[in-house]
N, C-alpha and C positions, 0 to 999 in steps of 0.2 A: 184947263178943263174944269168945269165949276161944277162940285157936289150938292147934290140935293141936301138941304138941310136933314130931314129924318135919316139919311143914312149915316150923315156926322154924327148923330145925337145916338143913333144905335152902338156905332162906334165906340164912342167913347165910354156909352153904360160896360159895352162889353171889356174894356180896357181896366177901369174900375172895379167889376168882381174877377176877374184873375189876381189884380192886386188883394186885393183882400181875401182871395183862396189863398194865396202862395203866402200871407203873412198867418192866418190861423192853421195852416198845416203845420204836424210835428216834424221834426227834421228827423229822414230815415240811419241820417250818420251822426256818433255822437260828436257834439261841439270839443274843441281843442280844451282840456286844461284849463288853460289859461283864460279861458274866453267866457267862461261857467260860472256864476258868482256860486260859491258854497252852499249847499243845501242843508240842512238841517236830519238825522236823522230821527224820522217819527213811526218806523217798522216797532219799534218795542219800547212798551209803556215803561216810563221813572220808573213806578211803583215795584218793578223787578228787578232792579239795580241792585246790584249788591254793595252796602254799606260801605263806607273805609272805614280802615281800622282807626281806632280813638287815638288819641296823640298817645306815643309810648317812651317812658323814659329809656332812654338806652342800655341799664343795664335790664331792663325787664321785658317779657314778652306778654303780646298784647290780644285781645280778639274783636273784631267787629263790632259784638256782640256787647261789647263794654266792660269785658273783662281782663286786669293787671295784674297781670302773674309778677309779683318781685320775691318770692319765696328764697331764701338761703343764698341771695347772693350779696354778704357781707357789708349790706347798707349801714352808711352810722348816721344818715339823717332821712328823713323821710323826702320820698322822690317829688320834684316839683315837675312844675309842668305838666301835670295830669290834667285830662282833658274833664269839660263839665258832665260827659255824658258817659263818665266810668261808674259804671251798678256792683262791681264785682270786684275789692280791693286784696290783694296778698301779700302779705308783708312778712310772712311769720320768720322765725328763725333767720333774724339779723341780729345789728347791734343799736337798735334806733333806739333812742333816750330821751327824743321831745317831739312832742308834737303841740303846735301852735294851732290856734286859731286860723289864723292866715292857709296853713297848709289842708286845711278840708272843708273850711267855712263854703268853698265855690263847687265842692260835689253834691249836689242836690240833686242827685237820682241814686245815688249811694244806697244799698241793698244790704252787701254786703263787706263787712272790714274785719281781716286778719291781721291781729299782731302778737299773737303767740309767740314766747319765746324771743322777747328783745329784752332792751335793757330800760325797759320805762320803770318813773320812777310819778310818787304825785305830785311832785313838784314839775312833775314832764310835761303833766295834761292840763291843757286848758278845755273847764266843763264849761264853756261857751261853744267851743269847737261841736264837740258832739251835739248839743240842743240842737243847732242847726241844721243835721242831719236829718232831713223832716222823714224821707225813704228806708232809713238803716234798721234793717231789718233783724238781722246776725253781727252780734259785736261778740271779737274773741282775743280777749287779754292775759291767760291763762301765761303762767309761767313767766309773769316777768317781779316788777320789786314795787309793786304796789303796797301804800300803807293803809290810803283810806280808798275809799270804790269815789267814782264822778260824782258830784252832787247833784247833778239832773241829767235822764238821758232821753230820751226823742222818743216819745208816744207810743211811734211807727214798731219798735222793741217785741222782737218775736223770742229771742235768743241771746241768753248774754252767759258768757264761760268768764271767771275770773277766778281760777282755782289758779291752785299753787301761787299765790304771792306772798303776800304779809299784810294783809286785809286787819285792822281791828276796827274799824270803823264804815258803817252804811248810813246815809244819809234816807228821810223821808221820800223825796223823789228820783232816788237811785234808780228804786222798783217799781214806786209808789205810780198810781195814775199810766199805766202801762194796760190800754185795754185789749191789745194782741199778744202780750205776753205768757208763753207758754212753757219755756224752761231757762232755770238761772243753777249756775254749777259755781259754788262758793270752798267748797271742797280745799283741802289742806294750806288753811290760812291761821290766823291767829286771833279769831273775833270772837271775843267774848259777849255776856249778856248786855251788858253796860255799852255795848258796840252798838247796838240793834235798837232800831228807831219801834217805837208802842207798835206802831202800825204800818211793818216795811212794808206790805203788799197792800194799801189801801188803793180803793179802786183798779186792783191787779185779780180780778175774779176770775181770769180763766186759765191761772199757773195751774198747771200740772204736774211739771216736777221739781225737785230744789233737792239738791243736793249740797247739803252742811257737814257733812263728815272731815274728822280732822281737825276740829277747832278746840277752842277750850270754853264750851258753853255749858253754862250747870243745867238750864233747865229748857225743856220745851218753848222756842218762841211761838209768843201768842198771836192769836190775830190770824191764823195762817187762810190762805182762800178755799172756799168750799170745795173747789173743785179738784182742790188736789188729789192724785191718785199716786205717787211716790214720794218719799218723804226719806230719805238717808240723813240720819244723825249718826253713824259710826264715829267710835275713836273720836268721841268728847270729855266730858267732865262731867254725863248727867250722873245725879244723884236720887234726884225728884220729879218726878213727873205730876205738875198743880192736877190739882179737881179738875176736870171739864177741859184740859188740854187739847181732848181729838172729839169734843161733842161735836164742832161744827163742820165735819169732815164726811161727809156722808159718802163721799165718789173715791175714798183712798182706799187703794189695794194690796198697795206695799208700803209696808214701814219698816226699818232698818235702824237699831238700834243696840248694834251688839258692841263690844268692848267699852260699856262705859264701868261706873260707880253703880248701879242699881243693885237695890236687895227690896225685899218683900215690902219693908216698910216705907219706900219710897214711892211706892203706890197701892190702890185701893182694888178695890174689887168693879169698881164703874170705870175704871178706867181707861180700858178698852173697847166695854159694852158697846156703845153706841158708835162703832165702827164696822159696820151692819157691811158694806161691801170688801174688807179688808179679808185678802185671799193668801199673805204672806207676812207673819210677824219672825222677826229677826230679832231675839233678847239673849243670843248667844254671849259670851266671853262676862258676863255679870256676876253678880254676887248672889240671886235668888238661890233660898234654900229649897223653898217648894216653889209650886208649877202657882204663875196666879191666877187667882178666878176669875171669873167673868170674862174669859175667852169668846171673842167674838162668833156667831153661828157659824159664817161660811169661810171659815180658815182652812186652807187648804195644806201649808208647808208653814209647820209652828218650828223653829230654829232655838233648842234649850241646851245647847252643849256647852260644855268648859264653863260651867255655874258651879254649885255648891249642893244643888239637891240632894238630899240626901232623902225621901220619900214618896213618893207616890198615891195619895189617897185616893180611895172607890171616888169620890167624887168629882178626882180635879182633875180630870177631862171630859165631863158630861155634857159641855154643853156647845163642844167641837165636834159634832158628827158628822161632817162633811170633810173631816182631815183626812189627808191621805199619807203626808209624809211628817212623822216627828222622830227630829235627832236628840236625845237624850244624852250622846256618851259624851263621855270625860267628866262625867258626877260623880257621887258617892253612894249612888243607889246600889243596896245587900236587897238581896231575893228576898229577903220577909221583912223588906220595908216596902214592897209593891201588892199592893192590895190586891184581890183576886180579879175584883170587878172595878180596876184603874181604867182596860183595856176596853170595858162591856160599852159596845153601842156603837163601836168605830167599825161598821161593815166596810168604808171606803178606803181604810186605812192599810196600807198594802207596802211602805217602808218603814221599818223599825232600828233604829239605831240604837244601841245600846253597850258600845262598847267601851271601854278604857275608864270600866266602872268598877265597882266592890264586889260584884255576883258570884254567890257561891253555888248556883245552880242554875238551870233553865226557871226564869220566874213565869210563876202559875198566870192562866188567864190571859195570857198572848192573845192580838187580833187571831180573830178565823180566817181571815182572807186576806192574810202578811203574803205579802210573796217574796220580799229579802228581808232577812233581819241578820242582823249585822253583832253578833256574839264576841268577837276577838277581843285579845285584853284583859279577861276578867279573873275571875280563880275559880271555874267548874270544875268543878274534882269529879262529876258524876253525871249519865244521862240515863233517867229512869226508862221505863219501858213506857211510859205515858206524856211523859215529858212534852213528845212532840206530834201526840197522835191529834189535837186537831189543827193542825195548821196544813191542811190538805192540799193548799193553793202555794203552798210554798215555793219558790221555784230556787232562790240563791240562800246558802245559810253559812255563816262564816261563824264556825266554832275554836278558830287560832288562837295559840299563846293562850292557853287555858291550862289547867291542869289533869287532863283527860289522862286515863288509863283504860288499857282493856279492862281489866276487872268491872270496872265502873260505869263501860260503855253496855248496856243493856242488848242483846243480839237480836233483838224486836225493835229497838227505838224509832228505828229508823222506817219504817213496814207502813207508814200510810201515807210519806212523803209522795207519792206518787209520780207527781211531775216535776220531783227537783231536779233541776239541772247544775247547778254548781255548790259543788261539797267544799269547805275548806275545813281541815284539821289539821292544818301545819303547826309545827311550835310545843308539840304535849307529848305527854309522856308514852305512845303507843308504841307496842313492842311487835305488834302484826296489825295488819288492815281487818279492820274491823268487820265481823259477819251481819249480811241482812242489809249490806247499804241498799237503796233506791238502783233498778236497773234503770232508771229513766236518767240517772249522772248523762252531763255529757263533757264535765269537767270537774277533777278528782284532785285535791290536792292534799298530801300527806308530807309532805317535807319536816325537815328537823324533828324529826322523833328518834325514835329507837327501833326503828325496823329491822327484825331479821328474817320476819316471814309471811308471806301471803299465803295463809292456809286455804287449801282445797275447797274452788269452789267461791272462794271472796267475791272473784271476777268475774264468774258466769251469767250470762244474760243479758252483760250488758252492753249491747247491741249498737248503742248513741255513741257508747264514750270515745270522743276525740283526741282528747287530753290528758293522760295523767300524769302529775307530779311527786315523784317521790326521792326526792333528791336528799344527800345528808343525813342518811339512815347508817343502817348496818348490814344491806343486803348483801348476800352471796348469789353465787350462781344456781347453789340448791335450795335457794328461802324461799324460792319460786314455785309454784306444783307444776307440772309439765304442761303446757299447752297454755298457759295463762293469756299469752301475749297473742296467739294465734287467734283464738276465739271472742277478740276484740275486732271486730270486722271495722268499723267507722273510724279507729284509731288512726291520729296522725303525727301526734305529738308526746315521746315517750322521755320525760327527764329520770333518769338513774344515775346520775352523777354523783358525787360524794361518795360514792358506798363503795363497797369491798368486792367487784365482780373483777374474776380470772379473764375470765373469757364473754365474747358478745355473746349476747343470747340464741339462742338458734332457732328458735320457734318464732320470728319478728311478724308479723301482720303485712299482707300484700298493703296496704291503705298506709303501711307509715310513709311520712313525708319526712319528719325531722328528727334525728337520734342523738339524744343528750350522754353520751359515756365516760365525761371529763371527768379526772381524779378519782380514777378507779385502780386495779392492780392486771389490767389486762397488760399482756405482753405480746401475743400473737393477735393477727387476723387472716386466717384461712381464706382459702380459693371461695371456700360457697360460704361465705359470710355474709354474704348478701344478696342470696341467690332466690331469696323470696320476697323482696322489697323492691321492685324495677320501677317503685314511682317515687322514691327517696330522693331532697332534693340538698337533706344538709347535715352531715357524720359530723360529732365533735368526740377526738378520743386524745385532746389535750391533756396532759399531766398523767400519763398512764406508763407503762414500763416496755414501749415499744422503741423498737432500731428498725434499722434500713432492711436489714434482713429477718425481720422478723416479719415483716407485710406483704403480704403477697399481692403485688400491682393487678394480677388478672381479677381480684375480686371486685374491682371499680369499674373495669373495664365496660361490663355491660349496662351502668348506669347512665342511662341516657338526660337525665332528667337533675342529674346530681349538678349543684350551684357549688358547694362548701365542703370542702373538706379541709377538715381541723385535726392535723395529729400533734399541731406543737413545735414550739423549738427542736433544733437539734435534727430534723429530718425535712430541712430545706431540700435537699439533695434529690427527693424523690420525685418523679417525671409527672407524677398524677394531681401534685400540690397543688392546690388553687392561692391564687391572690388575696388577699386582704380586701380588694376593692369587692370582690365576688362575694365576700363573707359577711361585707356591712349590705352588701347589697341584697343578701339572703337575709337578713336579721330585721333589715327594714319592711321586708315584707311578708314577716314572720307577725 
């Protein structure tokens, strides 16, 4: 049977697109395994991958991030095998003692290197190693057996510690030529002037701090960067401070220069002038007899104790009026070697220190607007009735280890303090608590004197007080006038220790917290011994002349609140005793 040609020729078109439908169609089932060439996955971009970690030596741990932790675990040589792409090196607290060339020359992304605390020495370092360092940003050599510092270190230099070694020698480009350079710690080493290159910080204009303390340098290195703003020279050999030392310091705010050699004549009167932003002068542990001139205007904390002064003139603080704290004590300054008008001009002046000096009285002309001034130490045999009427902003006054007497104590002196809150007259010869204190105390302290009485009325008023201390007296149980203790409403803290009471007081204040009774001559504690104190959290009646049967257990009972009780040796046996662990654990949060 013979086919028309046009229907072969349909035919076949039509055989032709089935095949090529059935080869561009997706297969509805997936292909075998085996049969699938691998595909690639491209659901999630590289750029989220999380890093591997840098190659890490095995004793140390390591971070993606490029940082080698090898801290303290007793290397003696420095770790190989670090990867190129470590920024973050720790080394500290080993026993490492060389480092080569070889071993850091290949870290050039290097930030940062710890080696605090090993056993380098300069014959350890090769200063090729570091130059190469082009990234090292923080270098920290602190506490090892260095003699001289690197001879060159890497630009990139933001931070370099080399305290505690054995430093007497700094090269030119140790410091020199370091334009990120911010702080160098050179601190308890052995580098003298003859150490120190004319011009360690050249092209280093943006040091801000340098710490030299500890060395044996006689005088001010020159050349320092304008921009310094700290400057520690402590615990040197200075003697002299040249002319024009600190002219080119314009941005310095702290200088620190106590425990050396200085006296008056080691420097001038321009010597500090031109130190127009310096907010903190440190010339403590010195030889100065007087204060020196030319104090710069915005001094804020002038540091003058453990010197030699022995006077004070009307002038020699005129031109500090922006002070607010000067320590003077441990001098030789007597009340009529302080001028009246030493003090005249310092409205911002609000701490006065003045203790562990020659004072034979409150000296005249105090700031008006002191608010602590610090008296202990001296030999005040007397306080007038005027003594302390303008210092109205008062708030802390420490009159201790003086030689105070009632007699001598004026029963007005005390009448304009208004808002004093802390008294101290511990250490002097007071034989009863003084009348006319400040009702605004809110801490009393009277210890070590001679007390046998608080006469009628001492205490009344005083509304605030929290605290009082009157420990190591002479008290009885009748030196007291009746109610004293009651009429302390805010009271929470009551020392009577040392002194000669029979018996607990009986009038105690609902607000006490914590009752001080040790080495006293009490022998009993009664049922209602504490039957007005239910927020009591700590009884000490160690050293006193109590037994098992002398204490009556019910009187504890209703203490809810009670941490500590302290009756001593010798009466473990009682049921209500607390622990030791209870008693540090009350004291700590006392």
């Amino acid at each position: 049977m013979a086919f028309p040609k046009h229907s072969v020729l349909r035919a076949l078109s039509v055989l032709i697109l089935a095949c090529v439908l059935v080869h561009c169609q997706a297969p509805l089932e997936p292909a075998e395994e085996d049969d699938v060439e691998p595909i690639k996955e491209t659901n999630v971009p590289t750029v989220f991958a999380k890093p591997e970690p840098v190659q890490c030596p095995p004793e140390c741990s390591c971070t993606a991030e490029g940082a080698v932790d090898c801290a303290g675990v007793d290397l003696t040589e420095f770790p190989a095998e670090l990867s190129e792409e470590t920024r973050h090196l720790s080394l500290q607290n080993n026993k490492i003692a060389e480092i080569t060339v070889e071993h850091i020359s290949h870290l050039h992304q290097l930030e940062t290197l710890n080696l605090q605390n090993n056993w380098l020495t300069t014959d350890g370092l090769e200063d090729e190693g570091f130059e190469m360092l082009e990234e090292l940003a923080y270098l920290y050599l602190a506490n090892n057996k260095l003699t001289s510092a690197p001879k060159v270190l890497p630009s990139s230099l933001v931070s370099a510690d080399f305290a505690a070694n054995q430093l007497t020698r700094i090269y030119p480009y140790t410091f020199g030529h370091k334009p990120k350079l911010r702080s160098v710690y050179l601190h308890n080493n052995k580098l003298t002037d003859a150490g120190l290159p004319d011009h360690m910080f050249n092209a280093s204009d943006n040091l801000e701090i340098l710490t030299m303390s500890s060395n044996f340098l006689r005088t001010v290195p020159r050349n320092l960067p304008s921009n310094l703003y700290r400057l520690h020279l402590k615990s040197n050999k200075l003697e002299k401070i040249p002319a024009g030392a600190f002219d080119n310091l314009p941005n310095l705010r702290e200088l620190y220069l106590p425990n050396n050699l200085l006296n008056n004549e080691g420097m001038d009167n321009e010597t500090f002038s031109q130190l127009n932003s310096l907010e903190c002068l440190d010339l403590s542990y010195n030889n100065l007899s007087v204060v020196p001139k030319g104090l710069p205007r915005n001094l804020v904390l002038l540091h003058l104790e453990k010197n030699s002064i022995r006077s004070l003139p009307g002038d020699a603080l005129i031109s500090v009026r922006n002070l607010e704290y000067l320590l003077l004590h441990n001098n030789k300054l007597r009340s009529r070697s302080i001028h009246p008008a030493a003090f005249q001009g310092l409205k911002k002046l609000h701490t006065l220190h003045m203790y562990n000096n020659l004072l034979e009285r409150v000296p005249r002309g105090l700031p008006r607007r002191a608010k602590i001034l610090m008296l202990l130490h001296n030999s005040i045999s007397e306080i007038g009735r005027n003594d302390l009427s303008l210092l109205y902003t008062l708030t802390e006054l420490n009159l201790s280890y003086n030689q105070l007497t009632n007699p001598k104590v004026h029963r007005e002196a005390f009448r304009k303090l208004r808002v004093l809150e802390k008294l101290d007259l511990s250490g002097n010869g007071l034989h009863s608590v003084p009348m006319g204190l400040p009702r605004s105390l809110q801490v009393l302290e009277i210890k070590n004197n001679q007390l046998s009485s608080i006469p009628d009325g001492a205490l009344t008023g005083m509304e605030k007080l929290g605290k009082i201390i009157l420990s190591n007296n002479q008290l009885k149980l009748n030196s007291v006038y009746q109610g004293a203790w009651m009429e302390l409403s805010a009271l929470t803290t009551l020392d009577l220790s040392g002194n000669q009471l029979s018996h607990i007081p009986s009038d105690l204040p609902e607000s006490l917290e914590y009752l001080y009774l040790q080495s006293n001559r009490i022998s009993t504690v009664p049922a209602s011994a504490f039957e007005g104190t239910p927020n009591i959290k700590g009884i000490f009646l160690r050293f006193n002349r109590l037994s098992v049967d002398s204490v009556d257990e019910s009187s504890f009972a209703h203490l809810s609140n009670l941490q500590v009780l302290d009756i001593g040796t010798g009466n473990t046996d009682l049921p209500f005793k607390r622990d030791e662990e209870d008693d540090d654990k009350m004291m700590e949060e006392e």
